[in-house]
C-alpha positions as CSV (number, residue, x, y, z in Angstrom):
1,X,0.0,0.0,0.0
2,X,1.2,3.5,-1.0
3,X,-0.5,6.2,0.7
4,X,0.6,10.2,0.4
5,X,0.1,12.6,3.8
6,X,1.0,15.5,4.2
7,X,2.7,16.4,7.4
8,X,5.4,18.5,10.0
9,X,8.8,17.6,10.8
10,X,9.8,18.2,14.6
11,X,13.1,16.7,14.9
12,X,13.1,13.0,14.5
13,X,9.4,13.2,14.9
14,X,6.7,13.8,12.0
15,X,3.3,15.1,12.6
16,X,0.8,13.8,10.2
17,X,-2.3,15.9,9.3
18,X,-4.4,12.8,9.3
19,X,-4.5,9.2,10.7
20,X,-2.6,6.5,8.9
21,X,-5.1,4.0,9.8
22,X,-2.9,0.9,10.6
23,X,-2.4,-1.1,13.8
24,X,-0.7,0.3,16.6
25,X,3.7,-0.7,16.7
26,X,2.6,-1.9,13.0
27,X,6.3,-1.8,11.4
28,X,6.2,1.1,8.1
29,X,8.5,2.2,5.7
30,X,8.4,5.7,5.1
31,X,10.1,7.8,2.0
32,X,10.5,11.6,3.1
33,X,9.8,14.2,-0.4
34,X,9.9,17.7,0.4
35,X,6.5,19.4,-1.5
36,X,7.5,22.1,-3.9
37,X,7.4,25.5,-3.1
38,X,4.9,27.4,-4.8
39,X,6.3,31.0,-4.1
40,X,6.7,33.9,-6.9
41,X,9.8,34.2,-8.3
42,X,12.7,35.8,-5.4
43,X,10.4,34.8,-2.6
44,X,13.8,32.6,-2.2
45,X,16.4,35.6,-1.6
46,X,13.5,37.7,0.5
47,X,13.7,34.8,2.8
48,X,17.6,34.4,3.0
49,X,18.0,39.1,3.3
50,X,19.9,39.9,5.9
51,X,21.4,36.6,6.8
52,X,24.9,38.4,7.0
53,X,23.9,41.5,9.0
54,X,25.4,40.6,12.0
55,X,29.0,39.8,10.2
56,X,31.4,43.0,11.0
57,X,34.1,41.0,8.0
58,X,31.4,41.4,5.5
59,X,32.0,44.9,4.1
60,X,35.9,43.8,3.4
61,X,34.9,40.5,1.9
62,X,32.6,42.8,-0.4
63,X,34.9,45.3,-1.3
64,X,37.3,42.4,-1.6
65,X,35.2,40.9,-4.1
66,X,34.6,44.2,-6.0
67,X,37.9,44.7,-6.2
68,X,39.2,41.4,-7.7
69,X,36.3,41.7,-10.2
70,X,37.8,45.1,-11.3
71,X,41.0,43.4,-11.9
72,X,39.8,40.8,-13.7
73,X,37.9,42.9,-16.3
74,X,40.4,45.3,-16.6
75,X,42.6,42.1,-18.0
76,X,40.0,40.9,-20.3
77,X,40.2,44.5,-21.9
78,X,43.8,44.4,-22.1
79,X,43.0,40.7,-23.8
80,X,41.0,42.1,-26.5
């Protein structure tokens, strides 16, 4: 028998929305699929904003970055 719920994860526990009808200490197998988000496009970086405010290395590591990328074109126009 295959039977989709839907449920949440609490640790190592799952809550299920609904009964799975067996016998109580009945042994199960159970496969774990993540639904698919149904968000609008950049829901994803909304969610994730401001994840490294609280890093006082992160405006070095930025400038750092800008930086190397300003090297990097300036030798691609050198290249051409």
């Amino acid at each position: 028998m295959i039977k989709t719920l839907h449920g949440k994860a609490h640790g190592k526990t799952i809550e299920l929305e609904e009964d799975l009808g067996l016998s109580e200490g009945q042994d199960v197998e159970v496969q774990v699929k993540l639904p698919q988000e149904t968000g609008k496009w950049g829901d994803g970086i909304l969610r994730s904003a401001g994840g490294w405010a609280d890093h006082p290395e992160l405006d070095t590591i930025m400038e750092d970055i800008y930086q190397a990328r300003k090297l990097e074109r300036r030798a691609q126009m050198e290249d051409v």
